[in-house]
MILO-519421 format. One record per residue (C-alpha): residue in three letters; residue number from 1; z, y, x. Coordinates in Angstrom, 3 decimals, always signed. Each point is the difference from the previous one (the first is absolute). Layout:
N
SITE:ALA:NUM:Z:Y:X
...
REM end
This chain:
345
SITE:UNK:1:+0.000:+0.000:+0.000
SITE:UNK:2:-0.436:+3.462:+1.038
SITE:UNK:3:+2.252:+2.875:-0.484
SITE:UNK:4:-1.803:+3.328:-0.998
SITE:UNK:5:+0.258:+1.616:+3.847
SITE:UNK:6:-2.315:-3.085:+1.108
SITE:UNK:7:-2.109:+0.873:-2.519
SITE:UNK:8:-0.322:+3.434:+0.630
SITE:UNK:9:-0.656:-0.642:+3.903
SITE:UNK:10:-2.621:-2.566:-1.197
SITE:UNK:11:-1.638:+1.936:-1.995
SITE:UNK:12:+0.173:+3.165:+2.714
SITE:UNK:13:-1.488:-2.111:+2.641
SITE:UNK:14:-2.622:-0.808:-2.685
SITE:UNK:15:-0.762:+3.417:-0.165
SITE:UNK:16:+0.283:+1.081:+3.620
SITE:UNK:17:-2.311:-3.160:+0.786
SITE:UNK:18:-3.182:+1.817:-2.508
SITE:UNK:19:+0.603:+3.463:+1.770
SITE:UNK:20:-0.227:-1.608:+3.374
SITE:UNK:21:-3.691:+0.623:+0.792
SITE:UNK:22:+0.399:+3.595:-2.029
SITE:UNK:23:-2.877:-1.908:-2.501
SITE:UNK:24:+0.813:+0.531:-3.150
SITE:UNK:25:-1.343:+2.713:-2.529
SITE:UNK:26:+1.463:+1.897:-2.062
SITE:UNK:27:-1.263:-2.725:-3.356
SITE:UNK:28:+1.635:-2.733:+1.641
SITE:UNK:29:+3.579:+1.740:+0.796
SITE:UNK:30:-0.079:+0.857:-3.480
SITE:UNK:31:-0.243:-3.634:-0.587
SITE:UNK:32:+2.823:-0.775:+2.156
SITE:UNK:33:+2.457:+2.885:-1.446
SITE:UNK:34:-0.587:-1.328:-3.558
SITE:UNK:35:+0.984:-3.456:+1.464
SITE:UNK:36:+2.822:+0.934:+1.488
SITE:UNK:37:+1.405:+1.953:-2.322
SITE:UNK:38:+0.270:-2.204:-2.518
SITE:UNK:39:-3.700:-0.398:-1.651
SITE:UNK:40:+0.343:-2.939:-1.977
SITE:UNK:41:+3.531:-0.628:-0.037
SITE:UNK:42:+0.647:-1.628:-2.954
SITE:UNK:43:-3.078:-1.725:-0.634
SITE:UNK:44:-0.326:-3.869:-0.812
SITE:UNK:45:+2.690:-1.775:+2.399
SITE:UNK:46:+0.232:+2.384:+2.951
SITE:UNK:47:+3.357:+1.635:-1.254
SITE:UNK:48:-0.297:+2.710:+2.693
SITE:UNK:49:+4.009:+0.540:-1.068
SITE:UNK:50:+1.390:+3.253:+1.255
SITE:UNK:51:+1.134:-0.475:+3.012
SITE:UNK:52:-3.097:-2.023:+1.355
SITE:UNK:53:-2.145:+3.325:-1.117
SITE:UNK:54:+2.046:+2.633:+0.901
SITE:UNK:55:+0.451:-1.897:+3.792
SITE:UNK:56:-4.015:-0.462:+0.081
SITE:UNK:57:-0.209:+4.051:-1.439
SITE:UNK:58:+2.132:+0.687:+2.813
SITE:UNK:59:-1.813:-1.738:+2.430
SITE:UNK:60:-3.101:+1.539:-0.941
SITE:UNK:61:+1.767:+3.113:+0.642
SITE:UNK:62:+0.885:-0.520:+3.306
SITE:UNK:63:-2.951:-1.516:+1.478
SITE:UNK:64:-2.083:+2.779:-1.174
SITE:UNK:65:+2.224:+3.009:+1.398
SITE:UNK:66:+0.054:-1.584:+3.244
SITE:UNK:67:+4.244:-0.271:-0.480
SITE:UNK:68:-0.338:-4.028:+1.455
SITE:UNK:69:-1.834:-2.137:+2.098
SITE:UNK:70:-0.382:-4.021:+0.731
SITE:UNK:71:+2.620:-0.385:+2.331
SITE:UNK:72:+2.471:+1.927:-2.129
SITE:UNK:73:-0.994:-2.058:-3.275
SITE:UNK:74:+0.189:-3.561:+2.106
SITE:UNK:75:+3.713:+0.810:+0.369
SITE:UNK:76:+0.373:-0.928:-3.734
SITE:UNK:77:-1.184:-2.939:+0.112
SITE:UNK:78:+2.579:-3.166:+1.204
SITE:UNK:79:-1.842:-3.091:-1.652
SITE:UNK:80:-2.925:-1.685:+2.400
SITE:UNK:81:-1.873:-0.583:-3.747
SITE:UNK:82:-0.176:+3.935:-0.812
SITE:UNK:83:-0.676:+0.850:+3.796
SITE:UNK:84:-2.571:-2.568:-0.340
SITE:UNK:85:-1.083:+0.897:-3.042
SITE:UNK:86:-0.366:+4.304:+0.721
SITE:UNK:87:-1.891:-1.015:+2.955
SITE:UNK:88:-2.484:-2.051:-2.176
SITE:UNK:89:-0.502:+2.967:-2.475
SITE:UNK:90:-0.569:+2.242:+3.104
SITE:UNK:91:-2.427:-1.937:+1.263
SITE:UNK:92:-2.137:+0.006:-3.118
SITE:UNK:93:+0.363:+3.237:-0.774
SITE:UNK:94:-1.371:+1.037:+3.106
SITE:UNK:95:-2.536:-2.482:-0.059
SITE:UNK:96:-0.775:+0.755:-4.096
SITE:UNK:97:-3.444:+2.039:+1.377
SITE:UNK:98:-1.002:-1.562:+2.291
SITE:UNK:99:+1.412:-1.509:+4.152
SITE:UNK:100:+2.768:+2.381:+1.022
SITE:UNK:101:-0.535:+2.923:+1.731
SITE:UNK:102:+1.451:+0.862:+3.313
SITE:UNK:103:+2.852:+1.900:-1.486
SITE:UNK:104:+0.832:-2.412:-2.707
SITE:UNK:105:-0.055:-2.853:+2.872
SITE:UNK:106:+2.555:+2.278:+1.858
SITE:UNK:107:+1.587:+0.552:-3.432
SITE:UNK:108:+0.708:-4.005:-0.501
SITE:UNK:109:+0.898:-0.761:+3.265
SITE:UNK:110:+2.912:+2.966:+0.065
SITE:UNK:111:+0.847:-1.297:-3.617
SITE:UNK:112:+0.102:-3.714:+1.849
SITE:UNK:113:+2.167:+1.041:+3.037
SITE:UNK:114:+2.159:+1.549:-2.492
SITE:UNK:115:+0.637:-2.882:-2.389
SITE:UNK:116:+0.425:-2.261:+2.702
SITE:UNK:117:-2.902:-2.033:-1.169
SITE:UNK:118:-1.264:-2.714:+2.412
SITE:UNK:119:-3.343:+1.379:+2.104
SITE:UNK:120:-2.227:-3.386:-0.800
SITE:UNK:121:+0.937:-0.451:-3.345
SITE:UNK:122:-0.327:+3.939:-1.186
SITE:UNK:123:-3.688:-0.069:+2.321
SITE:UNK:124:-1.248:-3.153:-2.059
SITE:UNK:125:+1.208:+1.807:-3.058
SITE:UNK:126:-2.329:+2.988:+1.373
SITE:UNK:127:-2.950:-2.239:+0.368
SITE:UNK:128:+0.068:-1.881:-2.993
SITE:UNK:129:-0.274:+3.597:-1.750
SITE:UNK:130:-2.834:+1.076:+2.272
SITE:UNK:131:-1.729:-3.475:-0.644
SITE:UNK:132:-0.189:+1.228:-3.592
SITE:UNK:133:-1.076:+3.514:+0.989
SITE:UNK:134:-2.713:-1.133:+1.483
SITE:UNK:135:-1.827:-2.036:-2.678
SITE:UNK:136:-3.814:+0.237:-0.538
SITE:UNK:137:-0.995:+1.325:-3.316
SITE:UNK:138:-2.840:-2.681:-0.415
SITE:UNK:139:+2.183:-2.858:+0.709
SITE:UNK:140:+0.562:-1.692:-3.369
SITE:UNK:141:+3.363:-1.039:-0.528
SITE:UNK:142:-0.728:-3.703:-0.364
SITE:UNK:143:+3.346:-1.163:-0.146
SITE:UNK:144:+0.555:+0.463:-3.409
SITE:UNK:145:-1.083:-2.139:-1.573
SITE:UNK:146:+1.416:-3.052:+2.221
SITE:UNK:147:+3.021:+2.165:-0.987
SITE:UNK:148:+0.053:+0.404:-3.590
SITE:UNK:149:-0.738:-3.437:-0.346
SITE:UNK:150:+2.138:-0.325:-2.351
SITE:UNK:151:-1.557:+2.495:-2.132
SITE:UNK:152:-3.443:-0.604:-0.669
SITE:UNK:153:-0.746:+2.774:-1.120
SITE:UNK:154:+1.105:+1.974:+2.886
SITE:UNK:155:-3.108:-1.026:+2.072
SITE:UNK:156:-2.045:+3.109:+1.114
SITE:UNK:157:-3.511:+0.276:-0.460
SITE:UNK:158:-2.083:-0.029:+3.007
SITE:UNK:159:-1.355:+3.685:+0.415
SITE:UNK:160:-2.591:+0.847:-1.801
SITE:UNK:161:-2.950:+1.207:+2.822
SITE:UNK:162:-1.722:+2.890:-2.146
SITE:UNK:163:-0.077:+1.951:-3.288
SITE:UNK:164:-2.919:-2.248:-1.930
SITE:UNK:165:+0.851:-1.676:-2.930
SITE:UNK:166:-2.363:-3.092:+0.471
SITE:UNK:167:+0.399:-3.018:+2.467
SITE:UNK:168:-3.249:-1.539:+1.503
SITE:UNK:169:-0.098:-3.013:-2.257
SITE:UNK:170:-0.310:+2.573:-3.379
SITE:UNK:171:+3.437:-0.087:-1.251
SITE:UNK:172:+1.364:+3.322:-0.577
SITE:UNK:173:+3.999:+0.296:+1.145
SITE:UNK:174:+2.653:+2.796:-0.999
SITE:UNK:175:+0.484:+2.372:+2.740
SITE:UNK:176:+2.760:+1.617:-1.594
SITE:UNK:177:+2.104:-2.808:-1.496
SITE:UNK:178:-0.655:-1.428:+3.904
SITE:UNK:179:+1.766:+3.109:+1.334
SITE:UNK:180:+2.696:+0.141:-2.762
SITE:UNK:181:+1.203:-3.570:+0.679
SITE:UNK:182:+0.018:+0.784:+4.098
SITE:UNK:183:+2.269:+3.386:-0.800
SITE:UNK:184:+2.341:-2.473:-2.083
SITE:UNK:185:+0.273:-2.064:+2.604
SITE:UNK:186:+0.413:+2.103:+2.500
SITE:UNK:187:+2.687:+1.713:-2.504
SITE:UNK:188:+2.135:-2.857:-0.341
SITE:UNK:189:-0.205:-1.028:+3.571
SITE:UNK:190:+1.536:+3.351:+0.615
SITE:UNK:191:+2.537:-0.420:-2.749
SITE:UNK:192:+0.791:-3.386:+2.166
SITE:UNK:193:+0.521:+1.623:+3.140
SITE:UNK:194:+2.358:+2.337:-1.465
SITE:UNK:195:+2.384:-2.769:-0.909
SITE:UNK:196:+0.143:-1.723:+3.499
SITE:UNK:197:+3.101:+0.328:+2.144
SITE:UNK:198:-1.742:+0.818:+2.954
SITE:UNK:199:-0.453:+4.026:+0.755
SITE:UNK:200:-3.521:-0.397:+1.752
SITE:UNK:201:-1.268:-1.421:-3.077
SITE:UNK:202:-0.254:+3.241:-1.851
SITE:UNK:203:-1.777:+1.195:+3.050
SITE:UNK:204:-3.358:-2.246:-1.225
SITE:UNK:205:+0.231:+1.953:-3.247
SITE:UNK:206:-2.162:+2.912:+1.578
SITE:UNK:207:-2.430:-1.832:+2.526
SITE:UNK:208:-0.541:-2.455:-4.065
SITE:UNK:209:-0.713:+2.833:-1.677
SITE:UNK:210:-2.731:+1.525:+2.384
SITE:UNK:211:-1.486:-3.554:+0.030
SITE:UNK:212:-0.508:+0.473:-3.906
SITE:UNK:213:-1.505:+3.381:+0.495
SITE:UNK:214:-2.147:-1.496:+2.255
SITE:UNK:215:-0.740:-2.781:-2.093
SITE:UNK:216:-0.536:+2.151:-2.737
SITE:UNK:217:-2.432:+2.341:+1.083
SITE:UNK:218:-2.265:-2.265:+1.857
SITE:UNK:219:-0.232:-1.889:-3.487
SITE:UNK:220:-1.513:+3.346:-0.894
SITE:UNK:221:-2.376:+0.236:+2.915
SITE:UNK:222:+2.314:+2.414:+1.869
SITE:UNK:223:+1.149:-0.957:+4.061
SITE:UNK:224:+3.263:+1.079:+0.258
SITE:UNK:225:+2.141:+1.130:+3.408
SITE:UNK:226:+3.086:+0.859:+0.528
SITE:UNK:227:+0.170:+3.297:+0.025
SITE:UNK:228:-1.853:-0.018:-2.673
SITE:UNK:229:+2.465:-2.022:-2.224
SITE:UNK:230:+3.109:+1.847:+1.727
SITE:UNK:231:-1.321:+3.472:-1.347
SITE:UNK:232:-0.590:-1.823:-3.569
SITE:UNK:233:+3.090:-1.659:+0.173
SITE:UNK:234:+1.959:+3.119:+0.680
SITE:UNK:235:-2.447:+2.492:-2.327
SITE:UNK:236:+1.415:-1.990:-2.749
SITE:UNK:237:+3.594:+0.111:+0.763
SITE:UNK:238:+0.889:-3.004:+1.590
SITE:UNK:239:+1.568:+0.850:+3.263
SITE:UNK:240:+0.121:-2.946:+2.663
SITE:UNK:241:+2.975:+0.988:+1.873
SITE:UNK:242:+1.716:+1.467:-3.277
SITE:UNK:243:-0.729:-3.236:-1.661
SITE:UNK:244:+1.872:-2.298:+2.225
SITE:UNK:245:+3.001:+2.606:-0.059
SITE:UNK:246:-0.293:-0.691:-3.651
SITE:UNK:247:+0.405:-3.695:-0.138
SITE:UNK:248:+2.668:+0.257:+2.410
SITE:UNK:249:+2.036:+2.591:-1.514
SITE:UNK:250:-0.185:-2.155:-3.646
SITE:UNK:251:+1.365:-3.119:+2.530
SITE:UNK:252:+2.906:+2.490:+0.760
SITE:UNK:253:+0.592:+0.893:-4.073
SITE:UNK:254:+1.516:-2.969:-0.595
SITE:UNK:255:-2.053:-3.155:+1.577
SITE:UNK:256:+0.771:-0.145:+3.663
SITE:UNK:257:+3.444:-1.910:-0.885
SITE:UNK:258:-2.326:-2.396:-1.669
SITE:UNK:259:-2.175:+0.049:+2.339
SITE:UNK:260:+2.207:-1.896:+3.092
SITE:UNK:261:+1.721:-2.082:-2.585
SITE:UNK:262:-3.967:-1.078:-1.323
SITE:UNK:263:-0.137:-1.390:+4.279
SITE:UNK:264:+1.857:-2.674:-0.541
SITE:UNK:265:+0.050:-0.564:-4.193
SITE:UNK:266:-3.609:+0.665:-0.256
SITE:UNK:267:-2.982:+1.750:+0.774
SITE:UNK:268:-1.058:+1.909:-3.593
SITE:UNK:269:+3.085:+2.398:+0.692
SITE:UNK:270:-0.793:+4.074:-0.650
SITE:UNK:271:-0.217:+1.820:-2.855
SITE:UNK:272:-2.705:-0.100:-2.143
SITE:UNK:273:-0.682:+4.071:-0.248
SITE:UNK:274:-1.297:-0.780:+3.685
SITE:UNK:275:-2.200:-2.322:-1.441
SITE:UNK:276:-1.094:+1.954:-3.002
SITE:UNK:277:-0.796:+2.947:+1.940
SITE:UNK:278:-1.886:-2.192:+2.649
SITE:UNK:279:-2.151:-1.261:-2.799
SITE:UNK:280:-0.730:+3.018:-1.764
SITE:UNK:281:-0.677:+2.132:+2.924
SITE:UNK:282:-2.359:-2.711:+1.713
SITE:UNK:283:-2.254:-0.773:-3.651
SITE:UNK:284:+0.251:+3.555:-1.101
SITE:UNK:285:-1.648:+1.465:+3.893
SITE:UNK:286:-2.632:-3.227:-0.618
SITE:UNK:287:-0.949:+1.035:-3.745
SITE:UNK:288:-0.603:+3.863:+1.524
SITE:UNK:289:-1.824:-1.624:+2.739
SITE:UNK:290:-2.466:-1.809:-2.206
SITE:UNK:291:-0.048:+3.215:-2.071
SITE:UNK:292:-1.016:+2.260:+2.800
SITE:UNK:293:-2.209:-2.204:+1.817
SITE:UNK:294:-1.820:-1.734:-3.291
SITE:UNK:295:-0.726:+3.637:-1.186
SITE:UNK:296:-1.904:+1.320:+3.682
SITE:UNK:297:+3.688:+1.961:+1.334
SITE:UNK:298:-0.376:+2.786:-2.183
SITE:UNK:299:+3.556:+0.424:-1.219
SITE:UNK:300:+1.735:+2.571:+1.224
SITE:UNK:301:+3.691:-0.213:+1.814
SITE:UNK:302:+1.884:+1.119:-2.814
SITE:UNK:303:-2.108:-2.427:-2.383
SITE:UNK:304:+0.897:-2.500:+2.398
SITE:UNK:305:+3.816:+0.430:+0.176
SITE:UNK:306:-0.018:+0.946:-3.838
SITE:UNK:307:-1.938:-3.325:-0.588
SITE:UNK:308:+2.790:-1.860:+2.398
SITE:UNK:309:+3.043:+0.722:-2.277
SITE:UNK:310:-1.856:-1.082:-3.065
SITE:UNK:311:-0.796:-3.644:+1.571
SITE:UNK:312:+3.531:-0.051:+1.650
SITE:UNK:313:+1.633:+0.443:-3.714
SITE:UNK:314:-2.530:-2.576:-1.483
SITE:UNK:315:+0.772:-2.590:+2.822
SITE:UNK:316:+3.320:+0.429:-0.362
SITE:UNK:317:-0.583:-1.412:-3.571
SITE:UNK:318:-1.820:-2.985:+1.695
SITE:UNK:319:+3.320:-1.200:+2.379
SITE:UNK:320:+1.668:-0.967:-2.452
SITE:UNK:321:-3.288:-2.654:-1.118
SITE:UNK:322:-0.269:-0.678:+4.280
SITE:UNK:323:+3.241:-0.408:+1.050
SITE:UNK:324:+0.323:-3.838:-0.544
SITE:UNK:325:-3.020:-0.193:+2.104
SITE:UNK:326:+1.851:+2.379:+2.847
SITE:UNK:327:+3.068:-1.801:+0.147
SITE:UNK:328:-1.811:-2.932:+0.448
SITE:UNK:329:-2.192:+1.493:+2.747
SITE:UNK:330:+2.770:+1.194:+1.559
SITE:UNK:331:+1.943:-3.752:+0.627
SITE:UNK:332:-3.220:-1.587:+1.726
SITE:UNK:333:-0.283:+3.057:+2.323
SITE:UNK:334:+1.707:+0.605:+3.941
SITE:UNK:335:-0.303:+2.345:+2.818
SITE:UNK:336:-2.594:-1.903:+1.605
SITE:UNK:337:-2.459:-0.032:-3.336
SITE:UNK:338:+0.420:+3.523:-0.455
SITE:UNK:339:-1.245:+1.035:+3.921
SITE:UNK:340:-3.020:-2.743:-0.648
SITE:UNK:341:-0.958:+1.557:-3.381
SITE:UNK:342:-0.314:+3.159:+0.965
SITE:UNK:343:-1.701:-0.860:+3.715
SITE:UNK:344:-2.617:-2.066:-2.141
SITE:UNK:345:+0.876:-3.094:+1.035
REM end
């Protein structure tokens, strides 16, 4: 269990880990203010109870006015699971857009020193995030479906090559119901990963979801880079960095008690806003993906963003209809099937 204080230093080194690199726009601190300050409290089964809000509002605070730094949060922490752990969340958050920087290496390693972390196992930590930094766009995620198994239904479509409607044999085959069942997919594979004990799973959220942008507009007859998708990504409201900070600060409402207990009593152990947000944000970007690039990109960024909260309300309707499927997603999942989905194989 953790006291409020070890929540509050989490959650500050959370937020001193996305300013390390000085990255992060103006949107996306927005994002992270709302978090912390309680956005959400309330909602479904993350309590967010008073003190766990006011100690994240605090840290927020802090962070942000430059009145702490790593070293001085690390203090707080006594138990090797929450060093562990704040490490872990460092690491991703650093890593959320992309391999770390310079400064945010310097960042985690300072952070490391200062929670006494061993060297070897903190640098494999670091590598396992830049592994999944460093996927390839084009690089299907084959692994799911030997991984939802289980759930027939959860196998992806291969990637449809081009915007024609016909095949070479004559038949004729539904583009969009073909991209709407791959942003499902990719939705409740997201949903999964936010149910998963492990911290670096919530890191594949991102590198998924520009996989189903990807997918998405070259179904449409649009190549894709990454810049490209970053700049979509973000026009659109979805911060990378601030999303990560996200999931982790609705662990720290109420689920990270839940979450070392779920280590040894089972794996399907967080709270299910993380998953319901997960969901909704990854169908709702895919729907305005297929919107913008099916139509020739001519909405505009505040048609975009407007068209974003009206598919995050309506898939928050469909979670409740999906979650079965997530749960179940989530218990055939590990570490090791997350890195090889979203490396492509």
């Amino acid at each position: 269990m953790m006291n409020n204080r070890e929540i509050e230093a989490v959650g500050a080194i959370c937020v001193l880990a996305s300013l390390a690199d000085g990255a992060m726009n103006e949107r996306e601190r927005e994002h992270v203010r709302a978090a912390f300050e309680g956005a959400g409290a309330g909602d479904g089964d993350t309590a967010g109870e008073g003190g766990e809000a006011r100690a994240l509002a605090s840290a927020y605070r802090r962070a942000m006015l430059k009145q702490t730094d790593a070293a001085q949060e690390a203090r707080e922490l006594t138990s090797p699971e929450v060093r562990r752990y704040a490490f872990e969340m460092a690491v991703a958050v650093c890593d959320a857009d992309g391999r770390c920087s310079d400064a945010e290496r310097r960042f985690l390693e300072t952070l490391r020193a200062s929670l006494g972390l061993d060297a070897n196992e903190s640098a494999t930590v670091v590598a396992e995030a830049d592994r999944l930094a460093d996927f390839e766009l084009a690089a299907a995620p084959t692994t799911m479906a030997t991984t939802m198994a289980t759930t027939p239904a959860m196998t992806p479509p291969a990637a449809p090559s081009a915007s024609a409607s016909t095949l070479s044999f004559g038949t004729t085959r539904d583009v969009s119901a073909e991209v709407d069942g791959s942003i499902l997919k990719y939705a409740i594979l997201n949903g999964a990963l936010e149910l998963l004990p492990q911290g670096l799973a919530t890191m594949a959220i991102v590198p998924l979801q520009m996989k189903m942008v990807y997918g998405v507009g070259k179904s449409y007859g649009v190549s894709l880079d990454r810049g490209h998708i970053k700049e979509f990504i973000a026009t659109i409201g979805v911060g990378m960095t601030s999303q990560v900070v996200e999931n982790f600060a609705r662990d720290l409402l109420g689920g990270l008690a839940k979450k070392f207990l779920g280590k040894t009593a089972g794996k399907v152990v967080k709270t299910a806003t993380g998953a319901a947000m997960s969901f909704a944000t990854t169908y709702a970007l895919g729907q305005v993906a297929k919107q913008y690039y099916a139509g020739g990109r001519k909405l505009s960024s505040v048609d975009l963003r407007a068209l974003f909260s009206r598919e995050v309300e309506r898939a928050k309707g469909l979670y409740t209809q999906h979650r079965p499927e997530i749960e179940q997603s989530a218990r055939t999942l590990d570490a090791k099937q997350v890195l090889a989905m979203v490396r492509g194989g």
